[in-house]
N, CA, C and O of each residue as an XYZ file, in Angstrom:
452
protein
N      30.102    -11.112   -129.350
C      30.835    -12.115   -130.100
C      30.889    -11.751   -131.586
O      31.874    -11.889   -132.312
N      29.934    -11.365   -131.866
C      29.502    -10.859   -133.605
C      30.435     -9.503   -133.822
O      30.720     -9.220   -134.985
N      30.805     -8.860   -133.012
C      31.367     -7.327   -133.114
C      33.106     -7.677   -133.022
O      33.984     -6.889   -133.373
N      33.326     -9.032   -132.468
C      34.726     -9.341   -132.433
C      34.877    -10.102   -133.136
O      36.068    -10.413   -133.166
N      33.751    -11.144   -134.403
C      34.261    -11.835   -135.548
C      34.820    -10.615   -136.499
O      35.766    -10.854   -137.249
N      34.152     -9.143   -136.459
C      33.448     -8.734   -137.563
C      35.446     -7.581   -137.411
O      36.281     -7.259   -138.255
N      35.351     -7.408   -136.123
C      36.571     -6.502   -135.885
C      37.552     -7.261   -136.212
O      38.392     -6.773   -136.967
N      37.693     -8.377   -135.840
C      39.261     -8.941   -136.505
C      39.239     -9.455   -137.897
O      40.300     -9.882   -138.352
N      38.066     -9.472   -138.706
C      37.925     -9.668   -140.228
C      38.488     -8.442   -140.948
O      39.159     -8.428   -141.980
N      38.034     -7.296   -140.106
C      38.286     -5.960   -140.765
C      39.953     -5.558   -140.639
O      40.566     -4.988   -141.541
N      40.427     -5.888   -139.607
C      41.711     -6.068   -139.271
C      42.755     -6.931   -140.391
O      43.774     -6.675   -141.033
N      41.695     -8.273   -140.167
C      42.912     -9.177   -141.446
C      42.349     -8.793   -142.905
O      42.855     -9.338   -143.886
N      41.429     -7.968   -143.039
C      41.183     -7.512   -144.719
C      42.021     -5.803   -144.324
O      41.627     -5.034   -145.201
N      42.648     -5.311   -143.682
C      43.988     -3.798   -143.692
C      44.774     -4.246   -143.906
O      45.353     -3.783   -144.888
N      45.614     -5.782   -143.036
C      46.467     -6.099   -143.175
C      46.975     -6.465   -144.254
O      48.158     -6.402   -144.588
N      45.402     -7.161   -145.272
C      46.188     -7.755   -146.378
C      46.359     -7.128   -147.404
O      47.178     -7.250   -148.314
N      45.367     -6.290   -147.185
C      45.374     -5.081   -147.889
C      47.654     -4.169   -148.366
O      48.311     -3.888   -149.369
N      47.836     -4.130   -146.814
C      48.897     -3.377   -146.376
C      50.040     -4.264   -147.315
O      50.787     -3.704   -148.117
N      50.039     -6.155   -147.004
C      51.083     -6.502   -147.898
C      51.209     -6.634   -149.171
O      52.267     -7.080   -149.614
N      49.770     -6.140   -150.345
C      49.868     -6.544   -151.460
C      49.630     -5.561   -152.298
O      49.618     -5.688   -153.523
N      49.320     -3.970   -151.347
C      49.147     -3.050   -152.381
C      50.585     -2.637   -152.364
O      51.028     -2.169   -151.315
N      51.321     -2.751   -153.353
C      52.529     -1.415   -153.596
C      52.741      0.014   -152.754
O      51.951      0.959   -152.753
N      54.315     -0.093   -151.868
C      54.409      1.108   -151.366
C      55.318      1.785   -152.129
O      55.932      2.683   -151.553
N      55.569      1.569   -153.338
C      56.505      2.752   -154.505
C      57.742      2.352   -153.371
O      57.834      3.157   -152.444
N      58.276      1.705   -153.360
C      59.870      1.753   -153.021
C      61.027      0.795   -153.988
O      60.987     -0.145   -154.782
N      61.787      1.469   -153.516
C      62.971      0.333   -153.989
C      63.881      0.063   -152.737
O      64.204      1.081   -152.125
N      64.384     -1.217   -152.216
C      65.422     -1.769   -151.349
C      66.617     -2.114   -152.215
O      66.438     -3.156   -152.846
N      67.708     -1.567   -152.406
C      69.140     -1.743   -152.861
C      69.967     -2.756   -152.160
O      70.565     -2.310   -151.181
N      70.119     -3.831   -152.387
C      71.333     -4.366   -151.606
C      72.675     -4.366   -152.625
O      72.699     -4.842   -153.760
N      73.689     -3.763   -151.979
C      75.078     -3.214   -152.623
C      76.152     -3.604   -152.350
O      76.709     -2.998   -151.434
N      76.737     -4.503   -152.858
C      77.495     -5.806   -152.428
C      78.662     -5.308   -153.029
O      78.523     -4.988   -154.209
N      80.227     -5.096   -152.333
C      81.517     -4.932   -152.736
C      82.147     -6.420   -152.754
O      82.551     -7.045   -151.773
N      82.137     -6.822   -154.050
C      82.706     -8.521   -153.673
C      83.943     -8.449   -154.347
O      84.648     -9.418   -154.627
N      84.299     -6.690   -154.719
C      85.775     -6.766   -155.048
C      87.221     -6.537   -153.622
O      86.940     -6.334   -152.441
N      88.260     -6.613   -154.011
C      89.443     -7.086   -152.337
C      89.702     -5.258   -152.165
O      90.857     -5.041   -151.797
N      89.095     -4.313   -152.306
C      89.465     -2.827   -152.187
C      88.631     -2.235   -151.768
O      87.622     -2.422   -152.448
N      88.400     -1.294   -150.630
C      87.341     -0.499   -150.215
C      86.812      0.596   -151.399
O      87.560      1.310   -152.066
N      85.383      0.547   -151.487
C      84.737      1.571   -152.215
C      84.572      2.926   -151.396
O      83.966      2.991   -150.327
N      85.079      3.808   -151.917
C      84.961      4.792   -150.596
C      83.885      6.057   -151.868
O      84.011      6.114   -153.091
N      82.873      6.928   -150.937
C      82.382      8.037   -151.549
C      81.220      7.360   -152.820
O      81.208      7.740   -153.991
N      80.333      6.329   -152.251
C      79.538      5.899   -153.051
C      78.260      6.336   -152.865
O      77.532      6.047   -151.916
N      77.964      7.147   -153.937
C      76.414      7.867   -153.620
C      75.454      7.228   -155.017
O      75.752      7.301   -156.209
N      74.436      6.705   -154.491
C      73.582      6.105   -155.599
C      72.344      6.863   -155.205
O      72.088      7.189   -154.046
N      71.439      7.172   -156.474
C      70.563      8.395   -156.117
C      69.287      7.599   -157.244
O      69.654      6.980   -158.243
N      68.101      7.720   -156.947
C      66.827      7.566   -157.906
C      66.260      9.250   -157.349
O      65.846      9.680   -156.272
N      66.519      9.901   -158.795
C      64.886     10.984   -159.181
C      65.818     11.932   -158.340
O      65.237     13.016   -158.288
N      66.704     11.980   -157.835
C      67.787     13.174   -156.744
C      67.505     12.876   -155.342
O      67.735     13.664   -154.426
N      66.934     11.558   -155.187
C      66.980     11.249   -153.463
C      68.483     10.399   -153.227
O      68.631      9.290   -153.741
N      69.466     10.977   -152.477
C      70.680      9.960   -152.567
C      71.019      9.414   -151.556
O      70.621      9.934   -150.514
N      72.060      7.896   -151.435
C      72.062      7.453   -150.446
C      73.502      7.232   -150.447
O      74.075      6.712   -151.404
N      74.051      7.589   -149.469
C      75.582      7.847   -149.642
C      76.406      7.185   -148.136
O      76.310      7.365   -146.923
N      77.175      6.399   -149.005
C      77.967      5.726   -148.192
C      79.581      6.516   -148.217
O      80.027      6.639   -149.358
N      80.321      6.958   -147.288
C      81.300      6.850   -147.394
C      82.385      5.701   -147.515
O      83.277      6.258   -148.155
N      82.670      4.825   -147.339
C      82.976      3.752   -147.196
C      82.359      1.948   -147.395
O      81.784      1.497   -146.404
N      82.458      1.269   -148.290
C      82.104      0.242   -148.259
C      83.325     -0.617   -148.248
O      84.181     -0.242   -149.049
N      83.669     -1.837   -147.435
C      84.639     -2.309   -147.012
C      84.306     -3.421   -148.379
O      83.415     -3.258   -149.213
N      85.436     -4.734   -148.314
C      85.497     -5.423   -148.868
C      84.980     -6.501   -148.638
O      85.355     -7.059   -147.606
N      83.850     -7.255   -149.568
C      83.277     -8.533   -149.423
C      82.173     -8.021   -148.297
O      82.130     -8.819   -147.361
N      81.321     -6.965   -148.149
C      80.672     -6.602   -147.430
C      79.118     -5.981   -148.073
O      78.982     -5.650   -149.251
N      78.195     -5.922   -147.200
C      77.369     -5.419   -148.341
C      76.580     -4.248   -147.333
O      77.031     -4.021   -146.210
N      75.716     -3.741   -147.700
C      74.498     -2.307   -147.133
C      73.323     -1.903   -147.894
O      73.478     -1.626   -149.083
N      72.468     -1.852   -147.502
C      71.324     -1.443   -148.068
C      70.591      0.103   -148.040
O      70.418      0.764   -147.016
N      70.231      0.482   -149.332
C      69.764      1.808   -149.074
C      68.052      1.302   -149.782
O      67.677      0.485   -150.624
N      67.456      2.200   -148.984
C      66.030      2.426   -149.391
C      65.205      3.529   -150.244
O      65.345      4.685   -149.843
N      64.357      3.330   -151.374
C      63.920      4.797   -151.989
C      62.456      4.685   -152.131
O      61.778      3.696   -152.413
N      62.077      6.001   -151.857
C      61.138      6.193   -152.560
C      61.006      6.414   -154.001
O      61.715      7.269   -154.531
N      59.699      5.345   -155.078
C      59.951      5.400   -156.324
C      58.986      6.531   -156.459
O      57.980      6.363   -155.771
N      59.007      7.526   -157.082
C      58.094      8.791   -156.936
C      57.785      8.812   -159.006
O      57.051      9.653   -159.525
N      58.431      7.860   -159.714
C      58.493      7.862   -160.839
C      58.895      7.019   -162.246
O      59.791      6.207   -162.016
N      58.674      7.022   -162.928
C      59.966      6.238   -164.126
C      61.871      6.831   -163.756
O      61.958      8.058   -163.710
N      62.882      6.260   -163.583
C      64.123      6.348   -163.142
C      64.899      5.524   -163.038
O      64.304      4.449   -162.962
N      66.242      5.366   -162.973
C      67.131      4.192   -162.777
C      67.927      4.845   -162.025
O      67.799      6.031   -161.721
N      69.071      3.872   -161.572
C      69.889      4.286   -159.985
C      70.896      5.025   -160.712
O      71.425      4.342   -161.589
N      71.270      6.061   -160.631
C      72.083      7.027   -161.050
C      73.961      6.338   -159.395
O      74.230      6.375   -158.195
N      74.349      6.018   -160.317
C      76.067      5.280   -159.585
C      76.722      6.252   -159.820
O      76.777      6.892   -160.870
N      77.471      6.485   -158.463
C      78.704      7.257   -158.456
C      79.724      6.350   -157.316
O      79.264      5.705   -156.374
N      81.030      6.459   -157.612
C      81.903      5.981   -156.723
C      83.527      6.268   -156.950
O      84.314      6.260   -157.897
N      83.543      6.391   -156.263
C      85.787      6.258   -156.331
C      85.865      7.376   -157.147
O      86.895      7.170   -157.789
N      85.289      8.693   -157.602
C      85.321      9.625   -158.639
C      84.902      8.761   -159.942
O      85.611      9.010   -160.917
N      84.359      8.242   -160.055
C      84.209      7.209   -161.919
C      83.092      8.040   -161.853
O      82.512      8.448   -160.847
N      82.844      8.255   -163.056
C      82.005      8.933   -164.129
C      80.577      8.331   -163.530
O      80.557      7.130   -163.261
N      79.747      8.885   -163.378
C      78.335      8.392   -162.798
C      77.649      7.156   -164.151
O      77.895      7.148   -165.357
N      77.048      6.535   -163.607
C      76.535      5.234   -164.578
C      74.827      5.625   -164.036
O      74.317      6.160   -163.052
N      74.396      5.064   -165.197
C      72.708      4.931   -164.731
C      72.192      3.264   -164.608
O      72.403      2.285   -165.324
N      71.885      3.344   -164.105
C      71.812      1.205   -163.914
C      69.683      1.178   -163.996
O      68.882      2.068   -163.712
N      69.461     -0.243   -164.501
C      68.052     -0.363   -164.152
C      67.180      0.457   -164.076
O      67.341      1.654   -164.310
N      65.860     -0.209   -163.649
C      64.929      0.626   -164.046
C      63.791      0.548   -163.418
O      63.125     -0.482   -163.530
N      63.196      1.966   -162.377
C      62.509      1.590   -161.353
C      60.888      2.314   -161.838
O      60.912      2.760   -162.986
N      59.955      2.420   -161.330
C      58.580      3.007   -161.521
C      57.288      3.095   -160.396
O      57.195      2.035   -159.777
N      56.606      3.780   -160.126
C      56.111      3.801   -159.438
C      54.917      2.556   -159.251
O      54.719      1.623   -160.030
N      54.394      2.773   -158.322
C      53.260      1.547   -158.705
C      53.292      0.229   -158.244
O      52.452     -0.637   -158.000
N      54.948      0.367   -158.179
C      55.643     -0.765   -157.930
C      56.784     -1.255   -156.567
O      57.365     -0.205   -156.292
N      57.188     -2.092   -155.870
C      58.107     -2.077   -155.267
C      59.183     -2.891   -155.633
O      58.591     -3.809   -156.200
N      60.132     -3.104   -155.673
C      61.334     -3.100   -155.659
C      62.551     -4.086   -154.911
O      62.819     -3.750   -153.757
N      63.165     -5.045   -155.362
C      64.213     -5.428   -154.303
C      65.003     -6.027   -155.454
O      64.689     -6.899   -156.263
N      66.700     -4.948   -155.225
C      67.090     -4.911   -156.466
C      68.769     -5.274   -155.607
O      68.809     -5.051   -154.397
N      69.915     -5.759   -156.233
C      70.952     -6.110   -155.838
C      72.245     -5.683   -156.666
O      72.774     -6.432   -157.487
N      72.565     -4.776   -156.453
C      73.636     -3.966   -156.779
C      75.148     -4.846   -156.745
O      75.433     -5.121   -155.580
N      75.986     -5.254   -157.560
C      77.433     -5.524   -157.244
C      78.557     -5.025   -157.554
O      78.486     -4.667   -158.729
N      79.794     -4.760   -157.023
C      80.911     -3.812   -157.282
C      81.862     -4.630   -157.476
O      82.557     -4.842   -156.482
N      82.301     -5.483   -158.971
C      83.408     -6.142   -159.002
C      85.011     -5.848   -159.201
O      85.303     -5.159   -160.179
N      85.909     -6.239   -158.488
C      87.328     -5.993   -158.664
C      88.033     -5.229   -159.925
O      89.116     -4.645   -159.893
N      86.986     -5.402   -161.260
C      87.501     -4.914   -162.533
C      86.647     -3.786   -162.566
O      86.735     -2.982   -163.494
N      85.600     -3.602   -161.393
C      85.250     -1.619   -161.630
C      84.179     -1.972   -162.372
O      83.507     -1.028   -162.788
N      83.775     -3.223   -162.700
C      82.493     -3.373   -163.258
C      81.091     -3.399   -162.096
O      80.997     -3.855   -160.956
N      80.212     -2.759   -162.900
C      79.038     -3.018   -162.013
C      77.909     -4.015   -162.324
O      77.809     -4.323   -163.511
N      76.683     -4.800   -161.108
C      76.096     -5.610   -162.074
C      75.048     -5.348   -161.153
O      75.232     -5.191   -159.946
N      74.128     -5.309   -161.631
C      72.450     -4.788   -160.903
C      71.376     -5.963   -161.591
O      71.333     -6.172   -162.803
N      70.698     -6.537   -160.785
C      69.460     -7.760   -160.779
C      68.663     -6.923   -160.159
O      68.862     -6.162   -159.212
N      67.636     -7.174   -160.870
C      66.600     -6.009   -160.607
C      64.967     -7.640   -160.215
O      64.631     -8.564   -160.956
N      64.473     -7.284   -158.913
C      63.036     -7.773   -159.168
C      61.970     -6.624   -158.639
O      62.071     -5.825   -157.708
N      61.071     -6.817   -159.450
C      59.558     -5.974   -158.913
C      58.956     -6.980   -158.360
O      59.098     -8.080   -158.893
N      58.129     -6.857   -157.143
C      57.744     -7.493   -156.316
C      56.360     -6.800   -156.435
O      55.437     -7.131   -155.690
């Protein structure tokens, strides 16, 4: 009885361990809430990239990174000139929300969690 209080204590002190130490990531959610498909959108942290060919309209997708560093999301899309957005770091995780508006503007909300 003592060896199965002691095993599932050790169990719920990994677990909690597992949700509150930082796994260095970032989660992107990348929202087209403009009426035109984004086509050839590659967003990259540190040269890891995540590349969509296609994002439809009023639709959204998520890419995942490893934060391996200090960096921000390096934007590319439709051929436009690459943008650097926000600002990610290790240590830390990440859940950040990317938007692509009709006027070609971009808008990034960034939380560390």
């Amino acid at each position: 009885m003592m060896k199965l209080i002691l095993s599932s204590l050790f169990i719920g002190i990994l677990l909690l361990i597992y949700f509150i130490v930082p796994k260095n990531t970032a989660v992107l959610t990348i929202t087209n809430s403009s009426d035109v498909i984004v086509t050839n959108l590659e967003i990259s942290i540190r040269g890891e990239p995540c590349i969509r060919s296609q994002l439809l309209p009023k639709t959204n997708t998520k890419c995942t990174f490893k934060v391996n560093g200090d960096a921000g999301y390096r934007v590319l899309w439709d051929g436009k000139k690459a943008e650097e957005l926000g600002y990610v770091t290790n240590g830390m995780d990440f859940q950040d929300q990317l938007t692509i508006y009709n006027n070609g503007k971009l808008n990034l909300e960034s939380v560390a969690l």
